[in-house]
N, C-alpha and C positions, 0 to 999 in steps of 0.2 A: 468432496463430492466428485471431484475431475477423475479423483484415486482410484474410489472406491470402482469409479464406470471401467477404469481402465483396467482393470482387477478381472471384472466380472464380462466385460464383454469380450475377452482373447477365445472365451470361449465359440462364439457366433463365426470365426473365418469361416470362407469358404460358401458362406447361402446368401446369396446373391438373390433369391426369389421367400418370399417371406409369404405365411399366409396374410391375410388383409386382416388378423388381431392383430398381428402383432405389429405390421405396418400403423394402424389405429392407436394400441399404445406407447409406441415410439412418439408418435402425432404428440399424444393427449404430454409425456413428459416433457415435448417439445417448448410446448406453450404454458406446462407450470413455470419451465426455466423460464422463459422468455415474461411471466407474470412474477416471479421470483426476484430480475431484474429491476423490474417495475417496481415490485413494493420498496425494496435495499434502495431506491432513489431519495426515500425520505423516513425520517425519524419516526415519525408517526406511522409509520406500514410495512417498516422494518420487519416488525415478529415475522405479520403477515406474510413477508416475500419469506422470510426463511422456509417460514413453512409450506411455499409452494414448492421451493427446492429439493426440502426432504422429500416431498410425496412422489414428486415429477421423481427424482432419485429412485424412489424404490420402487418404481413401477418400471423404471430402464434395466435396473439391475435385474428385480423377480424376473423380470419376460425374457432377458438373458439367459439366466439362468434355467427359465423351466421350458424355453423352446429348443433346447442344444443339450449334447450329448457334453461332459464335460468327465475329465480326468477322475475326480471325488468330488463329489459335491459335500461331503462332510468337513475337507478339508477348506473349502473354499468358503463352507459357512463358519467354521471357525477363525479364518483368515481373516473373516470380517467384521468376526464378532471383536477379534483382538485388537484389531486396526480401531473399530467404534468406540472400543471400550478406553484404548490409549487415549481419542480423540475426544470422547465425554471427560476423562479425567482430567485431560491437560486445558478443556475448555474452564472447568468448574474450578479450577484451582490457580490456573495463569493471572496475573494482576493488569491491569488496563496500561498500567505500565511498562506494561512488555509486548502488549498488543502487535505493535511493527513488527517485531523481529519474531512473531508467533508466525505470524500470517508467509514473512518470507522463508522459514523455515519448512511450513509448508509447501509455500511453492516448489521449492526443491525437492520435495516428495514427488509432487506431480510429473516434474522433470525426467526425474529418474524411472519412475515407475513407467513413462514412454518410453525414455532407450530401455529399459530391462524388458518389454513389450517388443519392440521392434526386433532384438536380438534374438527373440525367444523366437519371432517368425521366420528370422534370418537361419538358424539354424535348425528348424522343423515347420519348412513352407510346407509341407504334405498335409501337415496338422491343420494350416489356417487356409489351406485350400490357395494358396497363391502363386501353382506350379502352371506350368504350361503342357502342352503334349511333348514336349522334350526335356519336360521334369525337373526343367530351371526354373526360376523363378519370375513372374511376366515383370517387362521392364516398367509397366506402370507402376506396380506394384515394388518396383526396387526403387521406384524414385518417391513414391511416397515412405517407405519404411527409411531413405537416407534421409529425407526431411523431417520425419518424423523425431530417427533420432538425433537427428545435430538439433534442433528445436529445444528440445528434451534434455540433453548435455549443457546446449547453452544455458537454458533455464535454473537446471542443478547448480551448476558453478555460479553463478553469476546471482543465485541465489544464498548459496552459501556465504561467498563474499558480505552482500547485505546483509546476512544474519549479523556475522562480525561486527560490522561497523554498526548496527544497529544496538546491540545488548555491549558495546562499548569493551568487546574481543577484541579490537582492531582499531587503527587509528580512523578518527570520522575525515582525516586529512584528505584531498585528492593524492593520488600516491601515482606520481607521472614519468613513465619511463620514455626512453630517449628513443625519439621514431613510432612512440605509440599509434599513431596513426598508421603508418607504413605497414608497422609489423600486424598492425588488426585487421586493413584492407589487405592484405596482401594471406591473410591466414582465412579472412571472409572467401576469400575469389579461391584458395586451394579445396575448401571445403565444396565449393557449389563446384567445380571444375570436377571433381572427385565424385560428387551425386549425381553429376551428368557420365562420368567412365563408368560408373555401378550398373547403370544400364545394360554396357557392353561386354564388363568383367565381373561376376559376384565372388570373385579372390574375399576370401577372408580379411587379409590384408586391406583390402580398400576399405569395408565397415571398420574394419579398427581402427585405421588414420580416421576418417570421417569421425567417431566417437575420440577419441583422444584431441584430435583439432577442437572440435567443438565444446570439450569437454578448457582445454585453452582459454580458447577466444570468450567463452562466456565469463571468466575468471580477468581476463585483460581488459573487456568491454566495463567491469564495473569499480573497477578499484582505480581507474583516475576520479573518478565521480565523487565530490565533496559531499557534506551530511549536509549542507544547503538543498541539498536536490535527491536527496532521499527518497523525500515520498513519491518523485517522480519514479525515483528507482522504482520502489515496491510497485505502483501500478503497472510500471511496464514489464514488471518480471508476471505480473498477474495476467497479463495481455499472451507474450510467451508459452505460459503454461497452458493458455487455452488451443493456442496455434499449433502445438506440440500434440496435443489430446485430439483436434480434427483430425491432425495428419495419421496420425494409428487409427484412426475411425475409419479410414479409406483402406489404409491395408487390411483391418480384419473387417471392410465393409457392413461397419454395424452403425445404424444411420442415427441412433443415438446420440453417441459419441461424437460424429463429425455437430449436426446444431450444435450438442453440448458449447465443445471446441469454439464454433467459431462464434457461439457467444459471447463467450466468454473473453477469445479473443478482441475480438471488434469492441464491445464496450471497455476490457482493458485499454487498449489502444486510443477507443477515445476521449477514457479518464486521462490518461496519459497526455493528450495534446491539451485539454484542458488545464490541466497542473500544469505545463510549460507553459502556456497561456498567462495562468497565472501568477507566474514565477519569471515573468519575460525573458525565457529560457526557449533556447530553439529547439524545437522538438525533434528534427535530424541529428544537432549537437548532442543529445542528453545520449541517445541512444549510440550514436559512434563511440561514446565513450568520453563524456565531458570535453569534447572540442572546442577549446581556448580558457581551459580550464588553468589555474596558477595556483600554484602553495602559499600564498597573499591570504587565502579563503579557509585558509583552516580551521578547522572549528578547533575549539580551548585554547584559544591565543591569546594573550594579557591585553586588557584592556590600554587603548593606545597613550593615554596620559592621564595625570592626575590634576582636576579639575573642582573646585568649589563645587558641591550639589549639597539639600539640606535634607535631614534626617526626620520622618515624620514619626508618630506615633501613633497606636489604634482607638486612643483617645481623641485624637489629631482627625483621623478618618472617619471616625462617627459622628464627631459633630457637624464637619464639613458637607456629609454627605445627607444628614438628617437635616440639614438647613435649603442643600438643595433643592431644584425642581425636577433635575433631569441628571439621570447618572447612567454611563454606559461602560461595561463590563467586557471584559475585552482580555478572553481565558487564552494560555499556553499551554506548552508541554511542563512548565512548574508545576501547575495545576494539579497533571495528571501525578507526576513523581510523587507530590504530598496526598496527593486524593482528598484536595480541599472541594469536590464538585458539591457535595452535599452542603458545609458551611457554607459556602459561597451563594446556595438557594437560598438557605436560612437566611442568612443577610438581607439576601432582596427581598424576601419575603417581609421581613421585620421594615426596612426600609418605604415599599408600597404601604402600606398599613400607616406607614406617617406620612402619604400623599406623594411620595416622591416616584415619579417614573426611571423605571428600572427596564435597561433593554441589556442585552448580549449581541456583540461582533464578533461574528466567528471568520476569520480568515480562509482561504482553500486551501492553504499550506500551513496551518496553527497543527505542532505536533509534529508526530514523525509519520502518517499516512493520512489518506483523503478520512477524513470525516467522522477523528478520533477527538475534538470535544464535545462533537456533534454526538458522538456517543455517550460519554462522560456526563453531560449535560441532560440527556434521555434519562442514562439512569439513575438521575437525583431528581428524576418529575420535573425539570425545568418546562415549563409552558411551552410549547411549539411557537407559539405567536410573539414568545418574546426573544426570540432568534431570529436573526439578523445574521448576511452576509455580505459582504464589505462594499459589492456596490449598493446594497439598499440603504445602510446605516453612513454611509462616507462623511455624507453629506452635514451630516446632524452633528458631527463633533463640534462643528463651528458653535453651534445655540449650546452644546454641552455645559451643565454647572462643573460635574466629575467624571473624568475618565479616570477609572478602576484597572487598570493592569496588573493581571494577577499570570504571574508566571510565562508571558510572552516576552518577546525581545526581538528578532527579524522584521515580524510582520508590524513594529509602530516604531521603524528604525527611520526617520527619514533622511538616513543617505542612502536609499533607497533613491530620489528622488534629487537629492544633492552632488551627489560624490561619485563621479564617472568611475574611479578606481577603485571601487568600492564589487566586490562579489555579490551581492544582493542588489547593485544600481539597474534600475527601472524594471525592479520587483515593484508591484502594486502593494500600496501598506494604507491602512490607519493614519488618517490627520489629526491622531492623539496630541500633536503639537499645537492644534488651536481649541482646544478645551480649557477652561476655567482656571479649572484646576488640576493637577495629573496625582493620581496613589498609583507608584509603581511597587508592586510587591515581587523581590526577590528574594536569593537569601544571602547573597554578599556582593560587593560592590567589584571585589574581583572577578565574578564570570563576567562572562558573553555570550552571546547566543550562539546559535549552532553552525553560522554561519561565520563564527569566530571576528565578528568587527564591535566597535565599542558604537555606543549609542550616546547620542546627543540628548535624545530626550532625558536620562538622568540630569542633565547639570542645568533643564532651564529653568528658569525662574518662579515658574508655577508647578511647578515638579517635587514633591515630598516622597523620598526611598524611604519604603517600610521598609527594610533587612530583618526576617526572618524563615523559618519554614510558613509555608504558604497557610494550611491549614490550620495550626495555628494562629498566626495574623490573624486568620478570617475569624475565628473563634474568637478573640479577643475583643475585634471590631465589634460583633454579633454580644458579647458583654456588656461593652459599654454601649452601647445604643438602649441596653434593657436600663441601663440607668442615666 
């Protein structure tokens, strides 16, 4: 969406006085965004917000497009038919399992596409109208395009990095160089010290340090950052990409773009403190660049000893669960890998049918980004009302017959809770430890979670490891309950 505007508004520099349409439909895209927001807050109004997006979208882009003089307008429509057509293809085909590293892959589109924006003004300010009577460029106008693009570089790098560590390119390790701090505050203060000279110097030279620093620091800012804290990553590179897209909004002054922006921004930003929030991560930390961050936390580390735990079976979990009264489901990123969401309905489906209360714990960090079983679970028809987030269900594990873990591990770790030395200690988890009974389904007793520490909950006492693929498992459970 961010792209596409940023594509199509380069066209509008330069008119600073708009007739009152098109001020009116800037408005009206204003506020689908801003209802677009609104609906993407919940499962259920999902569709609904996408579709205020699109519309709010094509009505920023059209008025762009049919109130300004532009270069070709053939070529621009086909720029965006091509861009649409890549984005419908890779929507329709990409697996939910790749969902994170789609989304941050994206974001680095957005990134780049504002420094290719900012440079393109930088070298033909005539075109986007941001000259002065002495045919420099006005200094507001060079602070917003150096903003714009260090934003924008940062974004790119710092997103390409997460793609990496995301689709499992790259280690999900923190990867921590010596004085990282020093050399990121100290590359921070060159770049902002450099957007304050641009004022005074438009030297080539200074936009290309500015671009190359930032293009750095967005690359330094993310690769001490463990895959514990990931999805913090993704939201706040999402936040960036919006802050990046205001700030070109002010230099080709097209007032679309800036709401878009800082939409986008500000709610990134404040997903962003929320996941810290919930991740008892400090929100200045995550974004300096993992401060106090240790190779302790690595995710794929061997599980720390070998310890008695007993082996259940889906004969085991069906009768136990069909005897119950109260069983609570309590999905991961396993889940998503196998795409067991659909058996996992069936189950509970079959399960309520023989009187047993059936809920779902969804965590704010279950997965690799905010709100990815929460999707999973939409699209197998899971019931809205039987979703649950961690403080509304907490409580209820104590009365639990069965807690069902299927493909989690962090979020029902309790050293979380225990173990000060612990990368995940006073992370908010699941008291999956005082239920009944526990079916933890994974598919070997050798991983760990992604946060690379061994979990207690396998070896206690009321704890039965299913080891298989997820999906399966559920299938099999979903067998033996029909008989």
């Amino acid at each position: 969406m961010r792209f596409a505007l940023l594509s199509a508004a380069a066209a509008e520099a330069g008119h600073l006085a708009v007739p009152a349409w098109v001020a009116l439909a800037y408005l009206v895209s204003g506020v689908l965004f801003i209802l677009a927001l609104r609906g993407l807050s919940s499962p259920a109004t999902s569709q609904a917000g996408n579709r205020y997006g699109m519309i709010g979208m094509t009505i920023a882009v059209a008025t762009t497009l049919v109130t300004h003089e532009v270069a070709s307008l053939p070529e621009i429509v086909g720029a965006l038919a091509i861009g649409g057509g890549i984005g419908w293809f890779i929507a329709r085909k990409i697996a939910m399992t790749d969902m994170p590293q789609l989304v941050a892959a994206f974001h680095s589109l957005v990134g780049l596409a504002a420094v290719l924006v900012g440079l393109a003004a930088y070298l033909n300010p005539e075109a986007f109208g941001i000259t002065g009577a002495d045919g420099l460029i006005e200094p507001q106008s060079r602070i917003e395009m150096g903003l714009g693009i260090a934003i924008g570089a940062i974004t790119f790098s710092g997103s390409v990095i997460a793609f990496l560590k995301l689709a499992g390119k790259m280690s999900g390790s923190p990867i921590l160089l010596p004085g990282r701090h020093v050399l990121n505050l100290g590359t921070l203060v060159a770049i902002l010290g450099l957007v304050g000279y641009f004022t005074q110097d438009q030297s080539g030279w200074v936009i290309a340090t500015i671009t190359i620093l930032s293009f750095l620091i967005g690359f330094l800012l993310i690769i001490p950052i463990g895959g514990a804290d990931m999805p913090v990553v993704v939201s706040m590179l999402n936040s960036y990409s919006g802050w990046a897209a205001a700030a070109m909004g002010f230099t080709l002054h097209n007032t679309a773009m800036i709401i878009t922006g800082a939409l986008v921004g500000s709610s990134g930003a404040i997903l962003s403190y929320i996941m810290c929030k919930a991740m008892n991560r400090g929100f200045l930390s995550v974004i300096a660049g993992g401060f106090g961050a240790d190779a302790g936390g690595a995710s794929g580390g061997p599980a720390k000893e070998q310890r008695p735990w007993k082996r259940g079976s889906a004969e085991d979990a069906a009768y136990m669960m069909k005897q119950a009264e109260s069983v609570i489901i309590i999905p991961g990123y396993g889940m998503a890998v196998s795409q067991a969401q659909h058996a996992l309905r069936e189950m509970a489906d079959t399960l309520k049918k023989e009187g047993v209360s059936v809920k779902y714990a969804i965590h704010p960090v279950a997965g690799r980004m905010p709100g990815h079983m929460n999707v999973l679970l939409a699209e197998a028809n899971v019931p809205y009302d039987e979703v649950f987030e961690l403080e509304d269900i907490n409580s209820e594990f104590a009365q639990a017959d069965v807690a069902f873990i299927i493909g989690a591990n962090d979020v029902v770790n309790p050293a979380a809770k225990t173990d000060k030395s612990s990368p995940i200690y006073g992370m908010p988890v699941f008291d999956v430890d005082k239920a009944k009974t526990i079916f933890f389904v994974k598919r070997s007793m050798g991983g760990v979670g992604y946060a690379g520490v061994d979990n207690d909950v396998f070896y206690m006492d009321q704890t039965m490891m299913l080891l298989a693929d997820a999906k399966k498992m559920v299938e099999d459970i979903v067998k033996a309950l029909a008989h």
